[in-house]
N, C-alpha and C positions, 0 to 999 in steps of 0.2 A: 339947432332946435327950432321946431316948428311953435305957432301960438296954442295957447294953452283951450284944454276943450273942459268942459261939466258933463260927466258922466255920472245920473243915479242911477242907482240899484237897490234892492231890499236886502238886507242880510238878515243872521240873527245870531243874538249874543245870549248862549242859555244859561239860566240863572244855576240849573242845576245839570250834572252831568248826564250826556244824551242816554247812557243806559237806563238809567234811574225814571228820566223822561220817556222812555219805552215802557217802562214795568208800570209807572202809573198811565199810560194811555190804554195798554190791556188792561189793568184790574177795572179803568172807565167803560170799556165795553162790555166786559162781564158785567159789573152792576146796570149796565142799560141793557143789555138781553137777556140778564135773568127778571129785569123788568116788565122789558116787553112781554116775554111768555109768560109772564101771570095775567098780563091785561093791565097792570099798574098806571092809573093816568098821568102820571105825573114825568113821566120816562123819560119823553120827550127832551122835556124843560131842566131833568136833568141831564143830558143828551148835550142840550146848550152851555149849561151849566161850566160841563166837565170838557168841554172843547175851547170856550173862554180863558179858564183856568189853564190849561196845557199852553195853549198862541200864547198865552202873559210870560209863563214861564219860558217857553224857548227865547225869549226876549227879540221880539222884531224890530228892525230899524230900516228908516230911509236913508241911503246915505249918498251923500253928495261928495264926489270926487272932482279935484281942479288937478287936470295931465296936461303933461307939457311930451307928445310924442318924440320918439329919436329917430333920426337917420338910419336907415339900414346902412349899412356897409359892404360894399362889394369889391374883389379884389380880383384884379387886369395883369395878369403875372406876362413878363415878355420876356422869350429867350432870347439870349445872346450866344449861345454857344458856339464852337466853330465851325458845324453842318447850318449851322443857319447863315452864312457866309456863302452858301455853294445858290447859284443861279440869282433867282432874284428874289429868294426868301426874304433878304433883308429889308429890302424895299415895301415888298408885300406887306409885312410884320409891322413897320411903319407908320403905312398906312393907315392898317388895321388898329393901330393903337391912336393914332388922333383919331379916326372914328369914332370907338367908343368913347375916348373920352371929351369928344364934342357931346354925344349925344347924351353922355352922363351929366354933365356939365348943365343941360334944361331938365333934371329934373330932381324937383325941388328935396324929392323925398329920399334920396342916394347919395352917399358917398363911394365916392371911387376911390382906391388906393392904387398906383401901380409898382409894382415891383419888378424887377430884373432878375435874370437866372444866367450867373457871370459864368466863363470857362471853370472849371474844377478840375483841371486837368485830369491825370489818370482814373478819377472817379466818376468823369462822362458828366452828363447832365443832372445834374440834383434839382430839378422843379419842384419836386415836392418839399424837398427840405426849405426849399425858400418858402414856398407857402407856410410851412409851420414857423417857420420865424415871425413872417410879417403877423401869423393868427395869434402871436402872444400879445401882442397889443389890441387885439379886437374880443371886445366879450360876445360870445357865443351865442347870447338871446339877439344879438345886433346883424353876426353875419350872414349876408343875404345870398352870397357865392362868390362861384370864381370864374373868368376868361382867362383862361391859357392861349395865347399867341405860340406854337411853336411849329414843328417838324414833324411832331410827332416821336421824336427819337429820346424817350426819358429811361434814364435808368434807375430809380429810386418809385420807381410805381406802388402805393399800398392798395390794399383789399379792396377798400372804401373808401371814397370821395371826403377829404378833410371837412370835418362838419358837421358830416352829414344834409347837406347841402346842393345847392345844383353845379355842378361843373361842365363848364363851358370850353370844346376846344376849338381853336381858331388854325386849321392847316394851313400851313403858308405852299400850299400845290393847287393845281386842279385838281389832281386824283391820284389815287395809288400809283407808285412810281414802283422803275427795275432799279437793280446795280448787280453790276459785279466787282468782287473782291479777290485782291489774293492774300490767302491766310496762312503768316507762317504758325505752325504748329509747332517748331521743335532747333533751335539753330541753336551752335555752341557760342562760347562767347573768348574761347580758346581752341588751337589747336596748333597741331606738331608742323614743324616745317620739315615738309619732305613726303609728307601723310596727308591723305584729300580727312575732309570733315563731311559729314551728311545732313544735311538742311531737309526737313522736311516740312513739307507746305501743299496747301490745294487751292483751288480757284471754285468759289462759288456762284450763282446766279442767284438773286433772291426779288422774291418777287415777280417771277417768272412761273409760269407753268409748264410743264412738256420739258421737253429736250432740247436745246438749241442747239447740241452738234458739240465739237470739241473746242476747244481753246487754244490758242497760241501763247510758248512759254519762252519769253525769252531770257538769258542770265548772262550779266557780263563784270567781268571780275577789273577792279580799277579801272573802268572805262574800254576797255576791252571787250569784245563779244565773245562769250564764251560756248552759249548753248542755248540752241533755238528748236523746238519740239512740237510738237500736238498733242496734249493732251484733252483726257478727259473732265470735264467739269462733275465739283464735285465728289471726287475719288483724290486718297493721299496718291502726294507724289514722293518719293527721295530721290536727292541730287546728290552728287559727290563734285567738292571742289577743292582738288590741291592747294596747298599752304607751299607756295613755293621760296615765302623768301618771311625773316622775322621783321614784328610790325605787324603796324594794322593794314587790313585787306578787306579792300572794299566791295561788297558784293551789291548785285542790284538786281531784281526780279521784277518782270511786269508780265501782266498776260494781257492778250489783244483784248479788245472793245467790244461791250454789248450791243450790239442796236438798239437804237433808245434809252439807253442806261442814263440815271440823272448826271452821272460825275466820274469820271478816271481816274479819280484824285486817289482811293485806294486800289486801284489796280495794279498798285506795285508797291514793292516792301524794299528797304533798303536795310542789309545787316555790314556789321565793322566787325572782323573778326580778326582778333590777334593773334600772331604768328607767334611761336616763341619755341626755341631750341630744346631737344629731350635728352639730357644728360650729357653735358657738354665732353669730348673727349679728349683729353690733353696726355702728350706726350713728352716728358722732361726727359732729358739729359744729361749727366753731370759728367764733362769730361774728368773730374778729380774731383777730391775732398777738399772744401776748404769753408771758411766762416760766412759766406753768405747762402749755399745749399739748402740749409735748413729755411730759410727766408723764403724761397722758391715752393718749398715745401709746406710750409706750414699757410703762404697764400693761397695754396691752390687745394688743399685740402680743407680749410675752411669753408669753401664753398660748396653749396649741398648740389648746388647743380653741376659740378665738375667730377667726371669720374676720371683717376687719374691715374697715370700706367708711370714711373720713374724706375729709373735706371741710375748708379753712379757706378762710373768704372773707376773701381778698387787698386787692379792689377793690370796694368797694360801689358798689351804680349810681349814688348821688349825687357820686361822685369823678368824674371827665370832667376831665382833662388834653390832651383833642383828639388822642391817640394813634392813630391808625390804627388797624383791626382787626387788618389783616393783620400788625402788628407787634408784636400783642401777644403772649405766652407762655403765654396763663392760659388754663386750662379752663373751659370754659362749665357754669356749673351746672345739672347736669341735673334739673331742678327737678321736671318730670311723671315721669319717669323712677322718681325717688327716691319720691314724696310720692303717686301715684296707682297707676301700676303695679305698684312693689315693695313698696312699704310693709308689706305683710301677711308678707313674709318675716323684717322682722327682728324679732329678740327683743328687743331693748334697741336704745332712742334714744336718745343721749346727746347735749345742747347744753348746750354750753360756751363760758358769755359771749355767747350767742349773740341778738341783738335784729332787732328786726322791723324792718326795712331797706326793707320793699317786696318785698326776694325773696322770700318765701313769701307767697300771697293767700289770704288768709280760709280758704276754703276745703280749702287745702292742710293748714295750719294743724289746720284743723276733723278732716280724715283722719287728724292723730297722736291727737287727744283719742278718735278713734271707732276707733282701734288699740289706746288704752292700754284703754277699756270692754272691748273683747273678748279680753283676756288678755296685750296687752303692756306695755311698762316703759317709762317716761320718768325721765330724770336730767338733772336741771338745776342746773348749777355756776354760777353766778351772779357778778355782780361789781356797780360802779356800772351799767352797762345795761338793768340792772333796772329801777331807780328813775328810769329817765330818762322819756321820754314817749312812745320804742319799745319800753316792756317786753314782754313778754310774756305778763303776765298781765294785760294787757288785751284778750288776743284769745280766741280759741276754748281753745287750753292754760290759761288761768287756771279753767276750771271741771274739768279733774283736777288742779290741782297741791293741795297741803295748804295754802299760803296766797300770798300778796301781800306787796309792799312795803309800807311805814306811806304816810300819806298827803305826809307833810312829813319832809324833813333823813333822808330813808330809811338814806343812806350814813354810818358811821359811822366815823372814823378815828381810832388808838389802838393801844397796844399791849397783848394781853390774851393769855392760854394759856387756850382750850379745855379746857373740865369734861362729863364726863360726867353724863347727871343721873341721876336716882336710878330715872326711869324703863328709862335710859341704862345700866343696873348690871343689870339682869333682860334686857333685850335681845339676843338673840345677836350680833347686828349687832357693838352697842360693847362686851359686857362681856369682861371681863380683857383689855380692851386694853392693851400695857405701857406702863406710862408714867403711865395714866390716876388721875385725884383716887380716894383711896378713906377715906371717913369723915370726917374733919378733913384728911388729906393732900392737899395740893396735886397737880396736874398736874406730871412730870416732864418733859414735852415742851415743845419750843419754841415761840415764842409766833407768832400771827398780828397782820397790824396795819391788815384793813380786815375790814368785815362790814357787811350788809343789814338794816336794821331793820326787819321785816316788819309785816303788821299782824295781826287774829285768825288761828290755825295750826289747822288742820283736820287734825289726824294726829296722830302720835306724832313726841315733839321727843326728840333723843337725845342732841344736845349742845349744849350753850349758852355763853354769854358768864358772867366773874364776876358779871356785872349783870343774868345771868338772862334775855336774850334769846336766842332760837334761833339756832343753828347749822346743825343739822341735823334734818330734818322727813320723815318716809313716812309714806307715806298709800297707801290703799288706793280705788280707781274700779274697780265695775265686778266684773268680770275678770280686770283689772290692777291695776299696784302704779305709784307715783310715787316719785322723791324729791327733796330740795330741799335742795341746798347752800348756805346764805347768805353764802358767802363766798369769794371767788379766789384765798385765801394758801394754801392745803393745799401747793401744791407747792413753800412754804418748808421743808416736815418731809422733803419727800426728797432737798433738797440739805443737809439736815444742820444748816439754820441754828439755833445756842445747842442743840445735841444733836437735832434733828428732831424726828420722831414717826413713827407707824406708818402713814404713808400711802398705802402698797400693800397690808398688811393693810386696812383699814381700808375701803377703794374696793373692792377683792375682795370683802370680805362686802358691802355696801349692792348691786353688781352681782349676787351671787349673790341676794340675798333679794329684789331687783328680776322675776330669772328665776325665781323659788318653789322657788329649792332646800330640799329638807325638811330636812336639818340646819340651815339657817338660818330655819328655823319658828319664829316668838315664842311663840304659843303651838300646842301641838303633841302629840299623847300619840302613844310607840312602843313598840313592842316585838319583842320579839327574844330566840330559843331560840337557846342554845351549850352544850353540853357539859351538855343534859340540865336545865337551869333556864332559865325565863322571868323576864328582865329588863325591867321596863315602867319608861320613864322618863316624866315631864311636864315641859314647858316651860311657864310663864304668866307673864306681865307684870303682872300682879294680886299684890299684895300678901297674906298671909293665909296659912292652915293651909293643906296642899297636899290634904286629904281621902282619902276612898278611891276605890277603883276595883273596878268587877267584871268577874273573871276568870270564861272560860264555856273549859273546857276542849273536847276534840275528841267526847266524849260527850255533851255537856249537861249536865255538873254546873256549878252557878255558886259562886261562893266572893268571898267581899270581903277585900280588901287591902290595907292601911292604905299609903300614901306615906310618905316619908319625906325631909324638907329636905336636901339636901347642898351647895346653892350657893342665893343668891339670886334665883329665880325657877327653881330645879331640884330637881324631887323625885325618889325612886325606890323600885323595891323588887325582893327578888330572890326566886320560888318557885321549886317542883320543879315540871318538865315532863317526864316519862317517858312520858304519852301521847303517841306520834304522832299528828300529824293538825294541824288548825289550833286553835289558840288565840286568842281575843276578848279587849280589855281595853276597855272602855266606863266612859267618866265622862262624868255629864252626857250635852252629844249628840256627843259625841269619840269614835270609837271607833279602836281600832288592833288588827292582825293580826300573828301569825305563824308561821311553821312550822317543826314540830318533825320534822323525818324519824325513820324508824326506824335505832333505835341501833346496831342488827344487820342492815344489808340480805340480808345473804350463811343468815341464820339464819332471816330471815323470809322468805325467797323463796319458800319450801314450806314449808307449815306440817303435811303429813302425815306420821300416822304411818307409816312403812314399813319392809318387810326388804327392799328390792328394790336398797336400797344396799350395807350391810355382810351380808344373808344368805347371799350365796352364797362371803362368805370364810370365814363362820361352820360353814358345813356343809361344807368343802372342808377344814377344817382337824380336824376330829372333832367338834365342837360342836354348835349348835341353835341354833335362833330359839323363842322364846316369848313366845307373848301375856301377858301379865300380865290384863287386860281379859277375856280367854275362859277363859283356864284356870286361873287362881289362882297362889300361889305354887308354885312345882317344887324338888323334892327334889334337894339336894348330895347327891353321888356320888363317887367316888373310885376311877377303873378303873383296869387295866394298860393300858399300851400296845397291846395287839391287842385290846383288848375293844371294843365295840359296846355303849352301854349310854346314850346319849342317846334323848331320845323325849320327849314335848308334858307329860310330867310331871316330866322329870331335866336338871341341869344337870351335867354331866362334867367333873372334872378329873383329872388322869394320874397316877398314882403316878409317883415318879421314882425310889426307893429308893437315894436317895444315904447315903452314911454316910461317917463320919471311922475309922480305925484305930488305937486305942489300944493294941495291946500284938503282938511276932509270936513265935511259938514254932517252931521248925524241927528236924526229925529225920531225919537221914540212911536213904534204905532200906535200901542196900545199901552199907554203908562198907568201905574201903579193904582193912582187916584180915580181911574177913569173901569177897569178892567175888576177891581176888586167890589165895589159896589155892586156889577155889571154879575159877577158871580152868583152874589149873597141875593141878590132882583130873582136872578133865575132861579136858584135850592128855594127861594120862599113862594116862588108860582109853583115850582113844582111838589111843595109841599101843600100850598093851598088847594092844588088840583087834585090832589090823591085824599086831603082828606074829605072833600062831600060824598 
């Protein structure tokens, strides 16, 4: 508060209501001009009379006022947002803000308030909504305006200047600036493997005039170059890009550089799009009937994504009971159908118990081994069958499976609980399966009570016998993946026998890691940007320190990164990813991708400086646009309401000349005892004067 001032003034406090004080000042003018025009001398005097009488009544007073004026209040809003980070806005902004608030700071009769305009992530810049924050604590009669410090780049723009007020912009450029951008319009966030997706997207120029010619479009798929073009600016484009494998697939789009453009920073778009398989196709087997079939069945028809073809053979051809054909019920097994024709359709072959009968010839045989080479899945559940003299692996399938029966007493019977082995513990397949041996602890699960003694295992064994023979065996051919069950009793764990086991988990993962699902990758390096950090994880079945890895951000800086253990055979580590664009994580010859979008789409969609936003509320409301970049810093000002005093070196704010009143002093003009005498003087001259 400033010192106190005395202001008088005259009011008036009317005795009677102003209507009433109207209707007697016209009937006083009718009796004085029906006066005058008879000649009446006394007219005058009552003339005086009836004007005495009126001033008494409207009750006039002097009155003395003791004001204590207020501070205007004016508000220096400064953005922070993340386009005020690109060149040297920041610094400008800076500046420009101890400026005014030095200059505020000499004068007596301002307060300055400064306020900040934080990241609001996907909602871009809200400057105004700060303003209306900070204006709930200022009364209205006090504020004087506002200086905006920004870019120019607000998204919450109103009609009208908060206030009603002068608003002030402070540009952190010299002058209207280019950019270009590229803008996806339309990218999936899924798609098929095996099927391209279509990304549609354009490349703008803003802030440009004319035509600058085409653009260069470059896309490359996990670090890869995939597709390099010329386009047009400003016209959509569609791209198609194969999904060749399930998982995320990292795309990256940039178009070449404007001349002069302020930033590159959105010239390029980075999408993650997930692979993921269309109706997974599986093929079971049942060489015979027997009590774990329905297991098979009832896992793989549970899944909505599995469409699924089974077959059990009923009647092998060496049965002949002399039944008639025509009487028989059974479907003929479509043997070319399955084995020559379709075969390259499905994903996964599952035989189960299944021996070589004659139904399948050599050949046919020889088609699963030259499907599983070129990228498909063989599962074989085994039983005595095996070891008989129609195994299996003595045809064409024994050179992808991981191994054979032993030569002799192959079958072994017994009662024994499956262990995982130590391999079996780093495996995504078996590890933290419930139930499973861990360290000295025994298996919690129920026991089996027949199993395959195989002879040398060419894969990786995942689970075994107390006695250290294989269980369970995958192995990699090819292209493709194998696996080997040595044993028929699994489907005692999911009738629950002596507490079960997990053998729908269990068949689910060896099925998915069959189809190359990447979470079920044994060894494996990922990575992946959330909420501003890159998380790189490693899988290995390898024993030992989990080492470093090098991180190659979206600029080319490289950086090394220690792993770190958190489970056996899982390491990880977490940095900061605030570059958009793609990020690299390579160990050894492993590499992994991913993408990190921009944190602020809505903020980086335009990266120009411009008044072409908030100017014209600026100058509509008494205020200015100033360059900070051209003209230097501008002189605070402090006008009247009707002055004019903005211009490319002054920033304006309003006097408001509000003040509090501490003390009133009042003095009657013309009181009671002085005014009514003053009356009855005049009616008696004007009565004396009319009658001579």
């Amino acid at each position: 508060m400033r010192p106190e001032q005395a202001i008088a003034a005259i009011r008036f406090d009317p005795l009677l209501p102003v209507w009433l004080l109207v209707l007697l000042g016209a009937a006083s003018l009718a009796v004085v001009g029906l006066g005058l025009l008879r000649g009446a001398r006394g007219a005058l005097w009552r003339l005086g009379a009836f004007s005495v009488l009126l001033i008494w009544l409207t009750g006039p007073r002097l009155v003395r006022e003791s004001r204590t004026a207020l501070r205007d209040i004016g508000l220096l809003v400064v953005d922070q947002s993340a386009s005020m980070r690109i060149g040297d806005r920041a610094r400008l902004a800076e500046a420009a803000r101890q400026a005014i608030q030095a200059q505020a700071a000499r004068m007596p009769d301002l307060e300055l308030r400064t306020v900040t305009v934080p990241e609001a992530g996907d909602a871009g810049t809200r400057l105004f909504d700060a303003i209306g924050r900070a204006l709930a604590d200022i009364p209205r009669s006090r504020f004087a305006g506002t200086i905006a410090i920004t870019d120019g780049q607000v998204h919450d723009t109103p009609k009208t200047a908060p206030g009603g007020v002068p608003l002030n912009l402070l540009l952190t450029a010299s002058g209207e600036q280019t950019d270009r951008r590229l803008r996806v319009i339309e990218a999936p966030g899924y798609g098929i493997v095996g099927k391209p997706v279509t990304i549609r997207l354009a490349i703008d120029d803003l802030g440009v005039s004319g035509n600058h010619g085409p653009a260069t479009l470059t896309v490359s798929r996990d670090g890869q170059p995939f597709l390099t073009e010329s386009v047009p600016v400003g016209v959509e484009q569609r791209i198609e890009i194969p999904i060749a494998r399930a998982g995320p697939t990292v795309i990256e789009m940039a178009a070449s550089p404007l001349p002069g453009e302020v930033s590159q920073l959105n010239n390029r778009a980075v999408l993650e799009i997930a692979g993921v398989r269309d109706r997974l196709r599986v093929l079971l087997l049942s060489g015979e009937p027997h009590p774990g079939e329905r297991t098979w069945r009832r896992l793989l028809k549970a899944d909505p994504s599995v469409d699924l073809v089974h077959f059990t053979i009923l009647r092998p051809p060496e049965k002949d009971d002399r039944t008639p054909l025509n009487e028989l019920a059974l479907i003929a097994f479509p043997v070319r159908e399955l084995f020559v024709d379709k075969i390259g359709e499905f994903d996964l072959i599952i035989l189960d118990r299944f021996q070589n009968r004659g139904l399948l010839p050599m050949p046919y045989l020889a088609n699963i081994a030259n499907r599983v080479r070129q990228g498909g899945a063989l599962l074989m559940s085994v039983g005595p069958e095996f070891a008989g003299s129609a195994s299996l692996a003595a045809t064409p399938l024994g050179s992808v499976l991981p191994g054979g029966p032993a030569q002799t007493d192959a079958v072994v019977d017994g009662q024994f609980r499956p262990r995982v082995t130590d391999l079996g513990q780093r495996h995504p397949v078996t590890e933290d399966l419930p139930g499973a041996n861990s360290g000295t602890a025994p298996p919690q699960w129920g026991p089996w009570y027949r199993h395959i003694e195989p002879g040398p295992i060419d894969g990786q064994i995942l689970l075994q016998t107390p006695d250290g023979d294989p269980l369970l065996a995958l192995g990699r051919v090819g292209q493709g993946r194998t696996a080997l069950l040595l044993s028929d009793q699994i489907w005692l764990w999911s009738r629950g026998h002596q507490g079960g086991g997990p053998q729908a988990e269990l068949l689910r993962r060896i099925a998915h890691w069959l189809m190359q699902e990447p979470e079920l990758e044994e060894n494996a390096l990922t990575a992946r940007v959330a909420d501003g950090r890159l998380r790189i994880e490693r899988r290995s079945t390898e024993p030992g320190a989990p080492g470093d890895v090098t991180v190659t951000d979206p600029d080319g800086r490289r950086e090394t990164v220690a792993l770190h253990e958190d489970a056996p055979g899982r390491a990880s580590a977490v940095r900061q990813a605030a570059v958009p664009g793609v990020w690299r994580v390579m160990q050894g010859t492993r590499s992994a991708y991913a993408a990190a979008g921009a944190a602020d789409p809505p903020e980086l969609a335009d990266l120009r400086a411009t008044a072409t936003v908030v100017g014209p509320l600026a100058r509509d409301s008494g205020g200015g646009v100033h360059w900070l970049g051209k003209s230097g810093m501008p002189e605070l000002r402090l006008t009247e309401e009707d002055s004019v005093a903005w211009g490319s070196s002054r920033v304006v704010l309003q006097r408001r000349h509000d003040h509090v009143v501490t003390g009133i002093a009042a003095l009657d003009l013309l009181p009671g005892w002085f005014s009514l005498p003053l009356v009855l003087g005049l009616m008696l001259l004007a009565w004396r004067r009319e009658g001579r």
